[in-house]
C-alpha positions as CSV (number, residue, x, y, z in Angstrom):
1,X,76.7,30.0,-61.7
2,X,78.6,31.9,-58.7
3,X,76.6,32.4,-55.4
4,X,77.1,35.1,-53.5
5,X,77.5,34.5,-49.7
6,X,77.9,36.3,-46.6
7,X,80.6,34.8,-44.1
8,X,81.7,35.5,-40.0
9,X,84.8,34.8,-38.6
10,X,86.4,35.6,-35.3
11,X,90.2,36.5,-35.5
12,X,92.3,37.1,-32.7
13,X,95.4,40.1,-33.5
14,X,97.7,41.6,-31.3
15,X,97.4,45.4,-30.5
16,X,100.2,47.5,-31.1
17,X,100.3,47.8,-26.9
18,X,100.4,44.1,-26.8
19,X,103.1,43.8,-29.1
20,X,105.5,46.8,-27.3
21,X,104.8,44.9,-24.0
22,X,105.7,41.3,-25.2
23,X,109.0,42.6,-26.2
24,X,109.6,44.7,-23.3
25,X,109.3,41.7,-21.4
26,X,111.8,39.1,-23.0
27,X,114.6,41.7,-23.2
28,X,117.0,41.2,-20.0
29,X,117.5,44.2,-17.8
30,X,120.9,44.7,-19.3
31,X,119.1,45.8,-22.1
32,X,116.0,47.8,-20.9
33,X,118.2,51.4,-20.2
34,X,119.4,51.2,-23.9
35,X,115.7,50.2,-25.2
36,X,114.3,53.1,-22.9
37,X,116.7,55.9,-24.2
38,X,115.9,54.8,-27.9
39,X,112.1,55.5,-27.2
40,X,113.1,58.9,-25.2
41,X,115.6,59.4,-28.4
42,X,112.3,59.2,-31.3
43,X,109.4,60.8,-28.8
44,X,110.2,63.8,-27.2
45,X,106.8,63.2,-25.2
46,X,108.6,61.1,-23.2
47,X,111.1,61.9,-20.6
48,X,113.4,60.6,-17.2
49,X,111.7,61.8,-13.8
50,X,109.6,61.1,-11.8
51,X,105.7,61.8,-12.3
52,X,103.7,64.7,-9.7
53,X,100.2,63.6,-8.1
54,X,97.9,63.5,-10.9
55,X,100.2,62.9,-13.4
56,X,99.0,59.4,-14.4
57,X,95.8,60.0,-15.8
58,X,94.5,57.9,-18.5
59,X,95.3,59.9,-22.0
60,X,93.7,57.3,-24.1
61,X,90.0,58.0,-23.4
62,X,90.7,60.5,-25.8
63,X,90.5,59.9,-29.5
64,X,92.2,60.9,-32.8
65,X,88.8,62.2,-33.9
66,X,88.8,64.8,-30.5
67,X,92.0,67.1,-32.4
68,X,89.5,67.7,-35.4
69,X,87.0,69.6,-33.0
70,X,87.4,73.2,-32.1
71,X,86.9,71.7,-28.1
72,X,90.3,69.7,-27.8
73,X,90.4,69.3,-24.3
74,X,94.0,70.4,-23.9
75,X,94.0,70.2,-20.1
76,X,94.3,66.2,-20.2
77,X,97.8,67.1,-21.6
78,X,98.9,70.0,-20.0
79,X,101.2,69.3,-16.8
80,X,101.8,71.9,-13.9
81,X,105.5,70.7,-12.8
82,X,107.8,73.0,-14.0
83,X,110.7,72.2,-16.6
84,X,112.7,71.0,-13.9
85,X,112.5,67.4,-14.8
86,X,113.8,68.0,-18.3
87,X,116.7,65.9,-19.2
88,X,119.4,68.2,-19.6
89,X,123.0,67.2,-20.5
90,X,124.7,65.9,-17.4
91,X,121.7,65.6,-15.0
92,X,121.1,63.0,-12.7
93,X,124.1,61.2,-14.0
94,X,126.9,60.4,-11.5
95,X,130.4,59.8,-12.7
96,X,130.4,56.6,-11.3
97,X,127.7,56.1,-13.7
98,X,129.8,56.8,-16.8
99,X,131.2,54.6,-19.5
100,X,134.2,53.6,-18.8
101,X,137.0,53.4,-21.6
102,X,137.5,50.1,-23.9
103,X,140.7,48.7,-23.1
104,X,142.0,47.4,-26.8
105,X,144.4,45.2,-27.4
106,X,145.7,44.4,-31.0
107,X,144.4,41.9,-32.6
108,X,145.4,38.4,-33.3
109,X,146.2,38.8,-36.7
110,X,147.8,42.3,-35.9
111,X,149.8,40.5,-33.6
112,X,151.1,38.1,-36.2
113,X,151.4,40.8,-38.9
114,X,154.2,42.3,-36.9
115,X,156.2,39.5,-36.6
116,X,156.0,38.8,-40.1
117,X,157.9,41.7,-40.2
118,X,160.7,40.5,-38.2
119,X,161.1,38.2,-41.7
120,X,163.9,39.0,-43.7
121,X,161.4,38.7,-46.9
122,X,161.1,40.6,-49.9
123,X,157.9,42.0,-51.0
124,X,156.5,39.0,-53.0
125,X,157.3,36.9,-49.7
126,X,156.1,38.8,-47.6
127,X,152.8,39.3,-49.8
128,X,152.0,35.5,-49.6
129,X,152.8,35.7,-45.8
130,X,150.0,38.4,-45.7
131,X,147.9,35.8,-47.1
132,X,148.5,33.2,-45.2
133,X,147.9,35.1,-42.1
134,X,144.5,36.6,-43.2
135,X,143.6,32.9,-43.4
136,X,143.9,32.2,-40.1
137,X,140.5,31.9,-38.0
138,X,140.0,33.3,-34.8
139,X,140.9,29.7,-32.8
140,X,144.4,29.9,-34.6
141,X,144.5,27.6,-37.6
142,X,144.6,27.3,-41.1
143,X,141.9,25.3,-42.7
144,X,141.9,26.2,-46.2
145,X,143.7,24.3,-48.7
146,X,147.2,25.5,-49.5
147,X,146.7,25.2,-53.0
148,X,143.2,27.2,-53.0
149,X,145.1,30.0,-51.1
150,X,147.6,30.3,-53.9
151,X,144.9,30.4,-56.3
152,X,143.4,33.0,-54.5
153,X,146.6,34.8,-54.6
154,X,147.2,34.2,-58.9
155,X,143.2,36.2,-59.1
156,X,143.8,38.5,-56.4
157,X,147.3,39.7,-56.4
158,X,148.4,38.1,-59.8
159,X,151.4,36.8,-57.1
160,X,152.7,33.2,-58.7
161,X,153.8,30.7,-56.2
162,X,153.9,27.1,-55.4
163,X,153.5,24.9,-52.5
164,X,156.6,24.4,-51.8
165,X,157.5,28.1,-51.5
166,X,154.3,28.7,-49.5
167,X,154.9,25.7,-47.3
168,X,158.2,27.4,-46.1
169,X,156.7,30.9,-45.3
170,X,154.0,29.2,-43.8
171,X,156.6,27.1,-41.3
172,X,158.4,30.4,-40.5
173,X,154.7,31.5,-39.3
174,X,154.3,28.5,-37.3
175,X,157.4,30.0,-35.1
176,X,155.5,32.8,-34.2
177,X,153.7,33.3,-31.0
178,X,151.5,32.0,-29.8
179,X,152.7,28.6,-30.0
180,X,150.9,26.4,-32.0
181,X,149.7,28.9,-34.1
182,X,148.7,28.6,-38.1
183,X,148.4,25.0,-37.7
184,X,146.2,23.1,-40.0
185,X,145.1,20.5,-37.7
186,X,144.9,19.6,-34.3
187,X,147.5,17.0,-34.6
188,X,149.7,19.8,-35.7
189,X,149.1,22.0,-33.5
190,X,149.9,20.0,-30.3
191,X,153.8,19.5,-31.8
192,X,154.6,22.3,-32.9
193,X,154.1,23.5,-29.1
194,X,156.1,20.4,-28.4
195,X,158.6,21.2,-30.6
196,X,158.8,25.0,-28.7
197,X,159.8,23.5,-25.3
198,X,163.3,24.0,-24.1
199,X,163.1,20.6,-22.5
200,X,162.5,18.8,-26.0
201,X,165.0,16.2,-24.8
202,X,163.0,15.2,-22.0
203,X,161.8,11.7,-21.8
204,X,158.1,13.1,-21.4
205,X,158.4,15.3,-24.7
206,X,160.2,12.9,-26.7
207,X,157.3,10.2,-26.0
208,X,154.8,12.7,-26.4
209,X,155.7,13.5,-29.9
210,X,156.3,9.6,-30.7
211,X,152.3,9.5,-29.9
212,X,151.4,12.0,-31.9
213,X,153.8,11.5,-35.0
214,X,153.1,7.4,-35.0
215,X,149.5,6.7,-32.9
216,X,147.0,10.0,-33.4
217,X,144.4,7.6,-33.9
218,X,145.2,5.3,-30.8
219,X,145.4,8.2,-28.7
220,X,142.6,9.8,-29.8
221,X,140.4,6.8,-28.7
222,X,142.2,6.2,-25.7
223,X,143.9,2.5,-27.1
224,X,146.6,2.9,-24.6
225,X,147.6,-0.4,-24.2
226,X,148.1,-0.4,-28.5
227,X,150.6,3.1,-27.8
228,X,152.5,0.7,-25.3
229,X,152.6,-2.1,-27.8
230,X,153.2,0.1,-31.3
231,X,155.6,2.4,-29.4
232,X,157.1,-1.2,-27.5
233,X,156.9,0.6,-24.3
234,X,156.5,-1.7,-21.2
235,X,156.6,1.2,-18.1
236,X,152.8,2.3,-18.3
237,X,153.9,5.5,-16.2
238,X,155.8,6.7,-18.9
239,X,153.0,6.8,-21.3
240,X,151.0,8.3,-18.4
241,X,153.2,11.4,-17.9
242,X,153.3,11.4,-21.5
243,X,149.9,12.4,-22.4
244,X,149.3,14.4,-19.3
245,X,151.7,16.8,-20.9
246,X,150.0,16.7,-24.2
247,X,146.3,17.0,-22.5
248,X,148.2,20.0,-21.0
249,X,148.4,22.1,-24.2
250,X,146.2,24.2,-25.7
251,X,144.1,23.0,-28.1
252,X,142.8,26.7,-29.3
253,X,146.5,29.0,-29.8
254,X,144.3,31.6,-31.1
255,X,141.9,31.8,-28.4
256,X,138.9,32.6,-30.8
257,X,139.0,36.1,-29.0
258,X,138.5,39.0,-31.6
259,X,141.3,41.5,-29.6
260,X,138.6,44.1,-28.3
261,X,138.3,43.1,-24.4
262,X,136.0,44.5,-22.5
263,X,134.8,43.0,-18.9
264,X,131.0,42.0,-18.7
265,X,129.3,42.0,-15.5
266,X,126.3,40.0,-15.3
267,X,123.3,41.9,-14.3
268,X,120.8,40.0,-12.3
269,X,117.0,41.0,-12.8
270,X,115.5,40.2,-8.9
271,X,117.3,40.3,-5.6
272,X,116.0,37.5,-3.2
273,X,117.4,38.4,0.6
274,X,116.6,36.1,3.3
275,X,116.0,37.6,6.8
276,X,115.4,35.6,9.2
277,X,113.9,32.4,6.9
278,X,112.0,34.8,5.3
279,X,112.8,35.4,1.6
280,X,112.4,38.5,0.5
281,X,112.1,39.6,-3.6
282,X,112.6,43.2,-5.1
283,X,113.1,44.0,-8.8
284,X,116.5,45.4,-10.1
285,X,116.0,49.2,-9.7
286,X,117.3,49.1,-13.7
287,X,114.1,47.5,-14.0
288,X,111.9,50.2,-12.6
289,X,112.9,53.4,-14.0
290,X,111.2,57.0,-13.7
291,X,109.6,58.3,-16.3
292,X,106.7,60.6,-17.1
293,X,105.0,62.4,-19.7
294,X,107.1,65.6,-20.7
295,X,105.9,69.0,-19.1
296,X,107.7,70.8,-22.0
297,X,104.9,70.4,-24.4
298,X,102.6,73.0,-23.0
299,X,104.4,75.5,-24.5
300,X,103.0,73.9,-27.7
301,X,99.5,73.9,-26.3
302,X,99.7,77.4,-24.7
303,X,100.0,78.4,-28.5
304,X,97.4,76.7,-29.4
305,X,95.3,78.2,-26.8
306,X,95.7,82.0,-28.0
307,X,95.8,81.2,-31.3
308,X,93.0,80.9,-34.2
309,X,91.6,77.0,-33.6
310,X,90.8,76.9,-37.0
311,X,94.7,77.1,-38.2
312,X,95.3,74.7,-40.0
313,X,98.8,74.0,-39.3
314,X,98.4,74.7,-35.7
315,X,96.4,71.1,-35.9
316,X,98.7,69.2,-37.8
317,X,100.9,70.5,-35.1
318,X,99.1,69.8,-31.9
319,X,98.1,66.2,-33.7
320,X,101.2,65.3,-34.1
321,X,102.2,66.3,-30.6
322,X,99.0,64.0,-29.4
323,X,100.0,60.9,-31.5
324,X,103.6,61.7,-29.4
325,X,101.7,61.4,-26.1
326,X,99.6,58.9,-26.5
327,X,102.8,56.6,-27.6
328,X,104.3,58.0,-24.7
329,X,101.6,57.1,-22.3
330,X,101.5,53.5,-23.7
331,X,105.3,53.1,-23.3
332,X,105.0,53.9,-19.4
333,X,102.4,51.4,-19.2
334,X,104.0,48.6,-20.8
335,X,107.2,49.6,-18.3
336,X,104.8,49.0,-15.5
337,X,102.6,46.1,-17.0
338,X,106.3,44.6,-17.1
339,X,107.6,44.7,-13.8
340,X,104.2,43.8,-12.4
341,X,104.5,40.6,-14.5
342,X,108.2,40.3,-13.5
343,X,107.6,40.5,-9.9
344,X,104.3,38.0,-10.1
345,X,106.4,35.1,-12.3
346,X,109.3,35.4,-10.2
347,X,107.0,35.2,-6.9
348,X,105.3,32.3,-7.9
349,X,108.8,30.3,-8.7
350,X,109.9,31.4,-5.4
351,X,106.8,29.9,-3.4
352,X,107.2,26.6,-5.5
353,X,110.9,26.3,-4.8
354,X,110.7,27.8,-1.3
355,X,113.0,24.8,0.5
356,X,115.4,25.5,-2.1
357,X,115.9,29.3,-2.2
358,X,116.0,28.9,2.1
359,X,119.3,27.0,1.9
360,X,120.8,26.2,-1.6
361,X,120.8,22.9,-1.7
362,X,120.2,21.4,-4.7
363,X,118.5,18.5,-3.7
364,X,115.3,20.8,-2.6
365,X,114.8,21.2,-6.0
366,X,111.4,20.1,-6.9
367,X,110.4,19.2,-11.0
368,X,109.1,22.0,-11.8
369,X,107.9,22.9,-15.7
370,X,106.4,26.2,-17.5
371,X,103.1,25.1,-17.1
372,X,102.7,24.8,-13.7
373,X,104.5,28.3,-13.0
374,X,101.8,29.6,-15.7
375,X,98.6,28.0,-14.2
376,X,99.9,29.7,-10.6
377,X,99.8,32.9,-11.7
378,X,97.0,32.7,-14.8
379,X,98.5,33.6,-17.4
380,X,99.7,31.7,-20.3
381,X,102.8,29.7,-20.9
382,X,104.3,31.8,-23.9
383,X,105.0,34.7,-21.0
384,X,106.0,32.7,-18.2
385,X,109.1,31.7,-21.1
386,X,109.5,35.0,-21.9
387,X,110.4,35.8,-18.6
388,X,112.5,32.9,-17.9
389,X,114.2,32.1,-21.1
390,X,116.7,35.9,-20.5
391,X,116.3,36.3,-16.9
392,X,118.3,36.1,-14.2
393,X,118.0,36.1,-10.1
394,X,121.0,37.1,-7.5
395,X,120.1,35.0,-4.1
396,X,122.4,35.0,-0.8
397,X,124.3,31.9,-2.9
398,X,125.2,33.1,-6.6
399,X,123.6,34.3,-9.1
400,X,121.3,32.0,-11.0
401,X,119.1,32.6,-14.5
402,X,115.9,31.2,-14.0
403,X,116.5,28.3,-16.4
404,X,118.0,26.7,-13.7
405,X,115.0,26.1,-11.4
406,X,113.0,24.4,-14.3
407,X,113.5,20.9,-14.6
408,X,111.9,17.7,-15.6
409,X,110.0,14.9,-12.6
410,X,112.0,11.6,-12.6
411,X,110.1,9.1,-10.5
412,X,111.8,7.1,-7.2
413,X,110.8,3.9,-5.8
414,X,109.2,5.8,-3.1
415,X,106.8,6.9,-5.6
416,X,107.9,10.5,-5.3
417,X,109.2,12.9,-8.2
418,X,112.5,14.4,-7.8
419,X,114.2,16.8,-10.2
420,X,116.4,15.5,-13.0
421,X,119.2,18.1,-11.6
422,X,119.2,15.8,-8.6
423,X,119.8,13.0,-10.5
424,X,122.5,14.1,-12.9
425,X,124.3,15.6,-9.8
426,X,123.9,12.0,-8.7
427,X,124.8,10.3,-11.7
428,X,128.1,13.4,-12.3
429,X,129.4,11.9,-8.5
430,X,129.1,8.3,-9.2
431,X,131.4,9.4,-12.8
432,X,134.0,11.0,-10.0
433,X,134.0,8.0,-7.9
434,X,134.8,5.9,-10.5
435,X,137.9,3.8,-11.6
436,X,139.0,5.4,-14.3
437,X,141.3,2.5,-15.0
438,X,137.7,1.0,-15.4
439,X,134.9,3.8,-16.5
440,X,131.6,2.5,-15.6
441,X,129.4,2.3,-19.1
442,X,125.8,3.6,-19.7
443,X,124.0,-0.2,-18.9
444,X,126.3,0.1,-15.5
445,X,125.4,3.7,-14.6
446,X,121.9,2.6,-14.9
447,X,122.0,0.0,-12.5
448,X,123.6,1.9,-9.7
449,X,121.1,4.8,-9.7
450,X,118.4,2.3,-10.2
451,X,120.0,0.7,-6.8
452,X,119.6,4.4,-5.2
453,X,116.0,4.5,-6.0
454,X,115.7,6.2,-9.3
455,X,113.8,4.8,-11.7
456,X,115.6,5.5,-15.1
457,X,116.3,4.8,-18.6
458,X,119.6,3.7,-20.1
459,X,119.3,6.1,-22.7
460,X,118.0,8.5,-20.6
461,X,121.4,8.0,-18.5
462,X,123.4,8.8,-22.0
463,X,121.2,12.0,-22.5
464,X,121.9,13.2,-18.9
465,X,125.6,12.3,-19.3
466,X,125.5,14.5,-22.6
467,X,123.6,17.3,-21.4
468,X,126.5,17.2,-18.9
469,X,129.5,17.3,-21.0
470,X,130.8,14.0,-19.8
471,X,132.5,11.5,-22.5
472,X,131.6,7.8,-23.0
473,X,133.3,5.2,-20.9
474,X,135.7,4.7,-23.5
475,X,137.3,8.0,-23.6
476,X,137.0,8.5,-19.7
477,X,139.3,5.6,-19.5
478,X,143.0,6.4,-17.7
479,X,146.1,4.8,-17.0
């Protein structure tokens, strides 16, 4: 038999205000003028300018239920600036302000399409060079089987070939520049640009290409001394100058760049000054735009006024026009809730790495993690990563995202906790000391930073190293 029951739970759910103000406050500045004129694009409520005495009221102690009665109170909404602050086409827009025009270059594959046809091919060839081009990715190579692309021509273009045939038209595109170019391996890639040199009769080229063409695999790992034996080489210089010319070629001939350049600038979201040893913190003024609720509306309302109340229309209208304010109203307050909470984050990290942000130096950075910028400044840690994870803070030495002042404790023999940027800049200058005849491996990089006072992990050591971009011992190893 069922049995009925009554039940009571407590559920926690984000207001629509909440929701608008979370993402508000992860997008970059960079980003907040094009998020702003979207909203001013879909509510006409809303509006650039800058709001008269009395102008910031709070709209939502009124109710949906308040258009139904005859009594609207209309004055809440009604503004007395005039229609001055209006955005009009061209106002309060300097030139300087303007977009500036794309500067387009062709394209890779545009590029290589006209010098296919410098070709003396007919139509069929020149088809299958078509395809081999429109297989080449953005770094510059060919990765696809040869025999899948002439399958895909039989389907496609009903175009019957072989390899052999498409081998040769693919060698003529290997001439083309930029060197290297439509290569299908790395290997490849670095002789063909060999093979481009007008000095290919050097002694440097000529052992260069030996390398490549008889120990890839040796060179690869860094097995010198096996080049000098396979290649019977006794002078180590000469394999030395050797593969200083290969390390000198590029590895990428197509640059993975899509044509369309366009110059980025990186916008930081807080200036820090220091005058004096006093530091100093303002918001981007991206970050703090003007806006008010629009005056334009009262027109609507003025209607209203002298009309029948009882329209039914008329109320449709005017709720629709409230529904418009009231998002309006919320959108200015989650502009403001989100520079307050900018400005707060960003003051707390500032306190906590004052020594740092006075000078610069690295070495002042304390450990510093999410939580204890979140417990400073009461609020919880999903925000204080909001605000760090896409933001970014211009000082009197660079510009810095504010990633970079959050790092892990690593304990000395002093007993103190340093930050692990100290020690991987420590660890990065005993690498660049080294003998590179002789890399020093993980156990050994361990030892000498133990020696300097940090207490660390081998494998903590490789993760640093990594996080670093710096090789294993082995293939740091030079002649």
């Amino acid at each position: 038999m069922q049995k009925l029951g009554l039940s009571q739970s407590l559920q926690q759910k984000l207001s629509p205000q909440q929701i608008q103000f979370i993402k508000l406050l992860q997008i970059p500045t960079a980003e907040l003028e094009s998020r702003i004129e979207e909203e001013m694009e879909v509510n006409p409520a809303l509006e650039e300018g800058k709001e008269n005495d009395g102008e910031a009221e709070d709209l939502n102690e009124e109710t949906s239920e308040e258009v139904e009665n005859e009594d609207l109170n209309i004055d809440d909404y009604l503004r007395d600036d005039d229609f001055s602050g209006y955005k009009m086409q061209g106002d309060g827009r300097d030139d300087e302000d303007k977009d500036m025009p794309i500067a387009m270059l062709s394209s890779l594959n545009e590029q290589l399409i006209n010098q296919l046809g410098f070709l003396n091919l007919d139509e069929r060839q020149h088809a299958i060079g078509l395809q081999l081009i429109g297989s080449i990715e953005s770094d510059g190579y060919i990765r696809r089987d040869l025999d899948a692309i002439i399958n895909d021509m039989a389907f496609s273009q009903n175009i019957e070939t072989d390899l052999d045939e498409t081998e040769s038209i693919l060698h003529k595109i290997q001439e083309f520049d930029p060197p290297g170019i439509a290569a299908r391996n790395l290997r490849e890639c670095l002789l063909l640009q060999l093979d481009r040199r007008k000095d290919d009769q050097n002694i440097d080229v000529i052992i260069a290409k030996k390398i490549l063409e008889e120990c890839y695999e040796e060179f690869t790992k860094k097995h010198y001394d096996k080049i000098m034996k396979k290649l019977d080489i006794e002078d180590e210089d000469f394999i030395k100058d050797a593969v200083e010319l290969v390390r000198k070629l590029n590895p990428k001939p197509g640059g993975g760049s899509s044509g369309m350049v366009r110059t980025q600038y990186l916008i930081p979201d807080f200036i820090m000054t220091n005058s004096n040893g006093k530091l100093d913190l303002a918001l981007n003024s991206r970050n703090a735009p003007e806006l008010k609720i629009s005056s334009s509306y009262a027109d609507m309302f003025d209607s209203y006024e002298k009309s029948d109340k009882k329209d039914k229309k008329l109320k449709e209208t005017v709720t629709f026009v409230k529904q418009k304010l009231d998002a309006a109203k919320w959108f200015i307050d989650a502009i403001r809730q989100r520079q307050h909470t900018l400005l707060r984050t960003m003051r707390a990290i500032l306190d906590f790495q004052h020594d740092y942000f006075l000078e610069g130096d690295e070495s002042k950075l304390r450990p510093m993690i999410l939580k204890d910028i979140a417990e400073i400044i009461d609020m919880d840690i999903s925000t204080v990563s909001r605000v760090a994870n896409s933001k970014s803070i211009q000082t009197d030495f660079g510009i810095f995202p504010l990633k970079y002042f959050f790092s892990e404790g690593i304990a000395t023999d002093s007993g103190e906790d340093v930050s692990s940027r100290e020690v991987k800049n420590e660890l990065k200058g005993i690498i660049e000391e080294e003998d590179k005849k002789k890399p020093l491996s993980d156990d050994k990089l361990e030892k000498l930073l133990k020696a300097k006072g940090y207490n660390i992990a081998r494998r903590t050591v490789a993760k640093y190293r990594e996080q670093l971009n710096i090789p294993v011992a082995r293939l740091r190893k030079e002649l």
